[in-house]
N, CA, C and O atoms as a MOPAC input file, in Angstrom:
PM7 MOZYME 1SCF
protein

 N    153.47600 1   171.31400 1   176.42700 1
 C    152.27500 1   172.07600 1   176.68800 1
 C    151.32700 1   171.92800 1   175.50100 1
 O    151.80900 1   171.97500 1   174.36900 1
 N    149.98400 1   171.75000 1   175.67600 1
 C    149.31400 1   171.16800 1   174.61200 1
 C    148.69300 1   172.52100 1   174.28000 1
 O    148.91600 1   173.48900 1   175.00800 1
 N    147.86900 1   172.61800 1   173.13000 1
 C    147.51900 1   174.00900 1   173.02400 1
 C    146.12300 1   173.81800 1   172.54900 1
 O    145.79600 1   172.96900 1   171.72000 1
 N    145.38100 1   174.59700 1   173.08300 1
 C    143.73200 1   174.27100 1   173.07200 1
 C    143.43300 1   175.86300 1   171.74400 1
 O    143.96000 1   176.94900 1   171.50600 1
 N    142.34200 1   175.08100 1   171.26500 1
 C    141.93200 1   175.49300 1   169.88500 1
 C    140.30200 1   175.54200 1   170.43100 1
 O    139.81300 1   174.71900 1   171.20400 1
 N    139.42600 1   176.98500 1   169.69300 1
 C    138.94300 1   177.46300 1   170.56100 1
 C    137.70700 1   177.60300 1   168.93100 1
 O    137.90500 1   178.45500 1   168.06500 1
 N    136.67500 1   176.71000 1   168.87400 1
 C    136.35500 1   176.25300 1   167.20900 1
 C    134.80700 1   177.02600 1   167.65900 1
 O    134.32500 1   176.64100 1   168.72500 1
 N    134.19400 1   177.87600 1   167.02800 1
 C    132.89400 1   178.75200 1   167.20400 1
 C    131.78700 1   177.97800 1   165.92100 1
 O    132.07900 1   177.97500 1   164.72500 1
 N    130.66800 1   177.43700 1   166.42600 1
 C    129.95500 1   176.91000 1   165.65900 1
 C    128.76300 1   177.58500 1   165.65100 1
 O    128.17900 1   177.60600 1   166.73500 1
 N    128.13300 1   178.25800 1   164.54300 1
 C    127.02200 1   178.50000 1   164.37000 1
 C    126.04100 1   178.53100 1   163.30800 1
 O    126.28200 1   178.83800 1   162.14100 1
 N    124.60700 1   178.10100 1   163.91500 1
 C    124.14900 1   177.39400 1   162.87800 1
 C    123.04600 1   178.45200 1   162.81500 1
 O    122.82100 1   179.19600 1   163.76900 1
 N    122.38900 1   178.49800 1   161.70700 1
 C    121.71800 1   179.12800 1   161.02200 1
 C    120.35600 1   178.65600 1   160.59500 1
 O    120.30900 1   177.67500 1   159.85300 1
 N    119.31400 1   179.20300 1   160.95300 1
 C    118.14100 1   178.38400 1   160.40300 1
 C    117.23700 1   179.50800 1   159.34800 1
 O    117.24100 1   180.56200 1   159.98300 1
 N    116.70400 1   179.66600 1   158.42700 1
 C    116.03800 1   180.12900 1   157.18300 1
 C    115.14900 1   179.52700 1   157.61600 1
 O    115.28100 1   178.31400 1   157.77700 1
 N    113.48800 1   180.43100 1   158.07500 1
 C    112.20000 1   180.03800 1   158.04600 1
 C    111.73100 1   180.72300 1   156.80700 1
 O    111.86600 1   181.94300 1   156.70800 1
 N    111.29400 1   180.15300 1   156.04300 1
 C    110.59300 1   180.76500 1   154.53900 1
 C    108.99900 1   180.79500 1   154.69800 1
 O    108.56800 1   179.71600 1   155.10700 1
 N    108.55000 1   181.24200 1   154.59500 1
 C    106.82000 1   182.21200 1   154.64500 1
 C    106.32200 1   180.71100 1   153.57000 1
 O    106.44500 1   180.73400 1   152.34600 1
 N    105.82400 1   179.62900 1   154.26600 1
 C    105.23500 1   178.78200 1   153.35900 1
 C    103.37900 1   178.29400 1   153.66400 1
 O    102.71200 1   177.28200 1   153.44500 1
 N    103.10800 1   179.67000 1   154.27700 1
 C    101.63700 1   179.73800 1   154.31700 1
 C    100.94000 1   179.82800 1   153.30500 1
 O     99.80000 1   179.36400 1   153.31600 1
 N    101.46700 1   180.45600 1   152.17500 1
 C    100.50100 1   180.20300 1   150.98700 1
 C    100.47100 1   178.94300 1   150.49100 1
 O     99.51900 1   178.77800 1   149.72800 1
 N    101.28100 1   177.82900 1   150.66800 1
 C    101.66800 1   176.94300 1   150.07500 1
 C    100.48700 1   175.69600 1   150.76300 1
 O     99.64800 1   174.92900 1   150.29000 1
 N    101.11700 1   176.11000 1   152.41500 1
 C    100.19200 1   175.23200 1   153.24400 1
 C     98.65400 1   174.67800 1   152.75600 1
 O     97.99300 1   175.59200 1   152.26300 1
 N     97.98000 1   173.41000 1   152.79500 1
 C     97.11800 1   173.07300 1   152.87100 1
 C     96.03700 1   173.44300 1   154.22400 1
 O     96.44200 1   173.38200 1   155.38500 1
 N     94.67300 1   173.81300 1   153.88000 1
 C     94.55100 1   175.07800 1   154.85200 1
 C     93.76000 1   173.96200 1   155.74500 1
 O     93.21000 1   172.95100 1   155.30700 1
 N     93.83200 1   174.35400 1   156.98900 1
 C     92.58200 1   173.50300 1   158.72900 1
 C     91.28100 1   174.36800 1   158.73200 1
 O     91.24600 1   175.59400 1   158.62300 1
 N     90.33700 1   173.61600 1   158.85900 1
 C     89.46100 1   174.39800 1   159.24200 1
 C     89.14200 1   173.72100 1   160.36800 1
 O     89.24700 1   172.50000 1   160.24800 1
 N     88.69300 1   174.21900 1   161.70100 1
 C     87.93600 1   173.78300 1   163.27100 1
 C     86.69000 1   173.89500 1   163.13400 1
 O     86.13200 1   174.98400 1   163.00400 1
 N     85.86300 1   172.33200 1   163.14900 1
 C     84.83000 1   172.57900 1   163.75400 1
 C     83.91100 1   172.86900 1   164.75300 1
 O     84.18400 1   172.03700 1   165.61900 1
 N     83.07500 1   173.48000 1   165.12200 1
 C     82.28900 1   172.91000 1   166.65300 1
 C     80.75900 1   172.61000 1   165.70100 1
 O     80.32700 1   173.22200 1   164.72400 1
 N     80.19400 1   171.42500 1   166.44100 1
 C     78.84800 1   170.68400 1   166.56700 1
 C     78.29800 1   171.30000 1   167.51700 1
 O     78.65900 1   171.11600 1   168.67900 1
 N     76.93300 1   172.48200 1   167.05000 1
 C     76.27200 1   172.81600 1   168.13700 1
 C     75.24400 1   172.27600 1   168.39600 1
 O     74.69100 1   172.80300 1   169.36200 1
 N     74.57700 1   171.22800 1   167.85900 1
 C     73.66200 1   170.34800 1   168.30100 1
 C     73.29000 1   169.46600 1   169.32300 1
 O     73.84000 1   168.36800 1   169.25200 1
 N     72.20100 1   169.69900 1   170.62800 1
 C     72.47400 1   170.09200 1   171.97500 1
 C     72.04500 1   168.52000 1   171.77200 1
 O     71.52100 1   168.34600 1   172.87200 1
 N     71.91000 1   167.18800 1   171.05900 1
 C     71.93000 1   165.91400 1   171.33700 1
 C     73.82600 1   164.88100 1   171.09300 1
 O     74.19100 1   163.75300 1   171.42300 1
 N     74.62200 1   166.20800 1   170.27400 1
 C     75.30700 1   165.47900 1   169.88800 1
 C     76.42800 1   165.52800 1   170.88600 1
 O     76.58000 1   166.48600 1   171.64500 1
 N     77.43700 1   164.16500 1   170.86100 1
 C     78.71600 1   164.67800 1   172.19100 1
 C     79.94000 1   165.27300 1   172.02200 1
 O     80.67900 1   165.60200 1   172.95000 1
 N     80.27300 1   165.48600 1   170.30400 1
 C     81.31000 1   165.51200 1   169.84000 1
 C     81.31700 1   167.33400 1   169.77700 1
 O     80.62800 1   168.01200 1   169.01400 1
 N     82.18000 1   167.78700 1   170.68200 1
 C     82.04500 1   169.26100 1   170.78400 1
 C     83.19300 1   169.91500 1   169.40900 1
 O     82.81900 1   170.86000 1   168.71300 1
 N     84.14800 1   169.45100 1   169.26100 1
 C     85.23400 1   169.87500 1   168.11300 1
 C     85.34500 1   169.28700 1   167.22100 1
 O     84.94900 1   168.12600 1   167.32400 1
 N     85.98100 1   169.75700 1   165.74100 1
 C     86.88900 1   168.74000 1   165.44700 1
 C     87.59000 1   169.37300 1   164.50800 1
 O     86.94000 1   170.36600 1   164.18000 1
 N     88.49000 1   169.31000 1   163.96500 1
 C     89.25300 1   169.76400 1   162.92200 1
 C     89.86400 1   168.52500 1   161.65800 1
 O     90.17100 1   167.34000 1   161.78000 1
 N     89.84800 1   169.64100 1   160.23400 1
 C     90.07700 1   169.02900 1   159.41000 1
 C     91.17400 1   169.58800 1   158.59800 1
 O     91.33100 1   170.80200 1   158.46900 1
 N     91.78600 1   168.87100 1   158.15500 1
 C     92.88300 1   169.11400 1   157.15200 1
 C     92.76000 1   168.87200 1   156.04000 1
 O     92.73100 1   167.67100 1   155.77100 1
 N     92.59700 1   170.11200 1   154.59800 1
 C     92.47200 1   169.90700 1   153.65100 1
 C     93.63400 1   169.36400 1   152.58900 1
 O     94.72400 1   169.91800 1   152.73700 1
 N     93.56400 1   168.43300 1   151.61600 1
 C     94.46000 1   168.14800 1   151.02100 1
 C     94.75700 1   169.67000 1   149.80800 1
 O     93.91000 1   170.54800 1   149.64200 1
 N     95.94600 1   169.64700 1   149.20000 1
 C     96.46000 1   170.25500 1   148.03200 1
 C     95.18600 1   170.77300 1   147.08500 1
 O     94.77600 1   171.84000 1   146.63100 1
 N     94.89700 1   169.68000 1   147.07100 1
 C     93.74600 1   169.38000 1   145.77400 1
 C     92.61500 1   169.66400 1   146.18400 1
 O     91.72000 1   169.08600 1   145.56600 1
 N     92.14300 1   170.64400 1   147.36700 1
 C     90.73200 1   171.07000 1   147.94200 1
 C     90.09900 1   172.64400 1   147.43400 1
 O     90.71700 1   173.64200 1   147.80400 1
 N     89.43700 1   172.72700 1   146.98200 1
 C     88.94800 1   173.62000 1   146.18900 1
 C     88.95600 1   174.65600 1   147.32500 1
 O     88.76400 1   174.34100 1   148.50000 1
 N     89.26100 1   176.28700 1   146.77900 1
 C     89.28100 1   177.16300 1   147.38700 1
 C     87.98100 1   177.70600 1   148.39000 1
 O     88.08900 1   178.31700 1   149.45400 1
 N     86.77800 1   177.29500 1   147.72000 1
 C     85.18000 1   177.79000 1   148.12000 1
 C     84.86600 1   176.65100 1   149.15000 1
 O     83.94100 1   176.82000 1   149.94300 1
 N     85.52300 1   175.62400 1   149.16200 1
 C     85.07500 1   175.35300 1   150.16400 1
 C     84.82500 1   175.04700 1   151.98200 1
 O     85.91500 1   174.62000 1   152.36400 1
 N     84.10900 1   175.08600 1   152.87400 1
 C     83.78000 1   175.94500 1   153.73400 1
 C     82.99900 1   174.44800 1   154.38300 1
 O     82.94300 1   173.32400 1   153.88300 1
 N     82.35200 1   175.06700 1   155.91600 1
 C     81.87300 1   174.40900 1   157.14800 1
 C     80.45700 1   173.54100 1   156.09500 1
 O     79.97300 1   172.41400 1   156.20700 1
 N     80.17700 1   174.58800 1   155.19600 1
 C     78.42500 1   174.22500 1   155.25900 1
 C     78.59500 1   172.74100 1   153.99400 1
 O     77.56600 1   172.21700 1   153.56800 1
 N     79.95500 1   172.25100 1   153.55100 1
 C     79.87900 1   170.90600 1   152.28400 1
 C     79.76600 1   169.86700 1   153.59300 1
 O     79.40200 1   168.70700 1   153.40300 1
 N     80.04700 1   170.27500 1   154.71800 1
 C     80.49100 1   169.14900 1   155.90000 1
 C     79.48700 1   168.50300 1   156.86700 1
 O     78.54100 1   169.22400 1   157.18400 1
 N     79.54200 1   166.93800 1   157.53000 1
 C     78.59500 1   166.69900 1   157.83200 1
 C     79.20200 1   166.47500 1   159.44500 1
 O     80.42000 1   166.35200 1   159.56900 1
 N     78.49200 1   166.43700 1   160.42700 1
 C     79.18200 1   165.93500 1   161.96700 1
 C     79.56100 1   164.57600 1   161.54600 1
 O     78.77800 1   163.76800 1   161.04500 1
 N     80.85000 1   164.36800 1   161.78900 1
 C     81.29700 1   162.73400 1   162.30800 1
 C     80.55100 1   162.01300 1   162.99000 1
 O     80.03800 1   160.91500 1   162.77500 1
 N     80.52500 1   162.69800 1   163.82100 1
 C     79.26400 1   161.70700 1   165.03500 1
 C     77.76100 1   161.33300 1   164.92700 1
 O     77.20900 1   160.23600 1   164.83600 1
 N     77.00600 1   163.31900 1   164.98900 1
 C     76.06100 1   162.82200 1   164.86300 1
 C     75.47000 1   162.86000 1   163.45700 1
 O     74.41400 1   162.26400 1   163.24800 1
 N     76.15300 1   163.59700 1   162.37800 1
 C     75.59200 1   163.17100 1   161.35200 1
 C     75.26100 1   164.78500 1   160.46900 1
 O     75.49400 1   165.13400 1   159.31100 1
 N     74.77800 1   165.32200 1   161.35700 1
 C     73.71300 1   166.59900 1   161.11900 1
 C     74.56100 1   167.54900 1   160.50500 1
 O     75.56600 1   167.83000 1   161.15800 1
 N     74.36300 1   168.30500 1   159.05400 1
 C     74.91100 1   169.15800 1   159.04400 1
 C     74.74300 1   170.64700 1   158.98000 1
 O     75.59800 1   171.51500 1   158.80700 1
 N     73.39200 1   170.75300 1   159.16600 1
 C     72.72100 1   172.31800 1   159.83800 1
 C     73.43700 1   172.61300 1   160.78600 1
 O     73.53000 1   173.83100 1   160.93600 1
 N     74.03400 1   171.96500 1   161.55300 1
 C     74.34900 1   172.61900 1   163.34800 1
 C     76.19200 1   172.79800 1   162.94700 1
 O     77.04400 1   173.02700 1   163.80500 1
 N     76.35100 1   172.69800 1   162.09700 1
 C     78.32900 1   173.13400 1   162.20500 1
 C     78.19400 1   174.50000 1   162.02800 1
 O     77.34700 1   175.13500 1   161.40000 1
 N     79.70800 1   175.06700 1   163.04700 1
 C     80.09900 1   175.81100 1   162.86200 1
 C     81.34000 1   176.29300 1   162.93100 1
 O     81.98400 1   176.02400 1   163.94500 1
 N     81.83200 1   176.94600 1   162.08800 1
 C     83.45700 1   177.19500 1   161.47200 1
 C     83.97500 1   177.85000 1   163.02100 1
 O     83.33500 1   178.79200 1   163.49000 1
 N     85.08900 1   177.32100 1   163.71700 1
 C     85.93800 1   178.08300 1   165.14400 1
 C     86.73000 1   178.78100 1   164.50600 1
 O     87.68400 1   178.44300 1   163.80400 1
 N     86.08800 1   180.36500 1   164.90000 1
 C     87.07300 1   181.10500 1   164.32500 1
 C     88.18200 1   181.52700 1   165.27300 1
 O     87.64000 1   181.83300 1   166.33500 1
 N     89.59400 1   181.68700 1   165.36000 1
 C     90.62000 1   181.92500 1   166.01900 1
 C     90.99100 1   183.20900 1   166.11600 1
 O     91.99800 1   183.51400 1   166.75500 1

């Protein structure tokens, strides 16, 4: 008679709070009623200064940077 062994595995996962750490997104929208590019988002590196914001940024597309505006969530 063989004898069955009855082995309980459990795994464990640790999420650690690494939002301060994160390099921060900001979403754009282009409200400029010639341009086609309605979104876009950017990812700042490590090394991106805290102050900065929608208005250093220019549209990808059309260029303009009076018409951005920060998508707030």
């Amino acid at each position: 008679m063989a004898t069955q062994i009855l082995v309980e595995v459990r795994a464990f996962i640790f999420v650690r709070d690494v939002s301060s750490r994160m390099p921060a997104t900001l979403e754009v929208k282009c409200t400029d009623d010639g341009c086609e590019l309605d979104m876009f988002e950017m990812h700042y590196t490590y090394d991106m200064p805290d102050d900065v914001g929608v208005n250093d940024f220019q549209c990808p597309y059309c260029g303009e940077t009076d018409c951005l505006e920060a998508i707030e969530l």
